[in-house]
N, C-alpha and C positions, 0 to 999 in steps of 0.2 A: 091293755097292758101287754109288753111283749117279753117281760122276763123280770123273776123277783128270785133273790137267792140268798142263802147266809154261805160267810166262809167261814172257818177257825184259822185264827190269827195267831195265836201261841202253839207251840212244837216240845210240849215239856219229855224229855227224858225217865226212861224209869232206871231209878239206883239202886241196889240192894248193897249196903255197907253191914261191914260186922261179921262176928263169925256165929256158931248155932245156928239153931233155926230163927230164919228170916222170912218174912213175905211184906210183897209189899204190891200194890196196888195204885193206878194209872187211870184216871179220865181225865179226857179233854173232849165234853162235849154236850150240844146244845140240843136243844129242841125250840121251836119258834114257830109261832103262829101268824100268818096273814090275814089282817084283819081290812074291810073296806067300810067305814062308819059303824067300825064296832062288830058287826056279823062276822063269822072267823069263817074263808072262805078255803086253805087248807093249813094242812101241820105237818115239819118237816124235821128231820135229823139232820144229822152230824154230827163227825167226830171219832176218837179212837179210845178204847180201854184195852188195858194192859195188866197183867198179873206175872208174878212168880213169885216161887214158892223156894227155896235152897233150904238145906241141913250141910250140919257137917259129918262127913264122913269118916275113912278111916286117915291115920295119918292129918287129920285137923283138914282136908281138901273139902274144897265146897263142891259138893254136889246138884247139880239142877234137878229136881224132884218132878217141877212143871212150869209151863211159861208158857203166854200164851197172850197175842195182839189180836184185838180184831178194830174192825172200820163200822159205825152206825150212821146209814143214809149216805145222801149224798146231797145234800142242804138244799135242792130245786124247789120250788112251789109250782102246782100246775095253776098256771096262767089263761088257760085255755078257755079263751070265753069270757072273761072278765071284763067288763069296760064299768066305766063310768058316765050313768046317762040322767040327767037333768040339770036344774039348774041350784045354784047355791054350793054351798060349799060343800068338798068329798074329804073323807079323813083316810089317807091310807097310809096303814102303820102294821111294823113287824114288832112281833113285841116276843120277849126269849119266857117261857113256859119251864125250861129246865134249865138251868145255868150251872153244867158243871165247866169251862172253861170260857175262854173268851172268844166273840166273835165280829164279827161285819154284815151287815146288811145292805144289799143293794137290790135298787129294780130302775127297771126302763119303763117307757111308752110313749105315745106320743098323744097331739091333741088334735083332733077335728073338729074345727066350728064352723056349723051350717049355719 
């Protein structure tokens, strides 16, 4: 194999509407295992959560209290070493373990027959 990876495909926005206290809360993000006939050979992240938290203040103004994005993984499998060697049929498959958003999978390789 020479590359197996997920992306995230959806971009969702976080919104805070309304006035008082508000929070509100943002994932978009996966987790996904590579499997080769079943044996899981690694497990990989991505994706981004997001949080804030607003009150209102004096004069009815919204306040930001706290906010706060971060990024999990960065969707690679390590590849490293991986081949497929006998004969009959190989099942390679990425299958998603945590599904908080939506995503893509892809991988490479090529085939050698001696």
């Amino acid at each position: 194999m020479i590359e197996a990876k997920i992306i995230i495909t959806t971009h969702p926005s976080l919104a805070v509407t309304g006035t008082g206290q508000a929070t509100s809360q943002q994932k978009n993000v996966v987790q996904a295992q590579l499997k080769i006939d079943s044996v899981v050979k690694d497990t990989t992240n991505i994706g981004t959560q997001s949080m804030s938290d607003t009150r209102t203040g004096v004069n009815s103004a919204i306040i930001r209290i706290a906010s706060g994005n971060g990024s999990l993984g960065d969707g690679k499998f390590n590849v490293l070493g991986l081949s497929l060697i006998g004969d009959g049929v190989k099942v390679i498959e990425i299958e998603n373990t945590i599904d908080d958003g939506t995503a893509f999978a892809t991988l490479s390789g090529y085939l050698i027959d001696t």
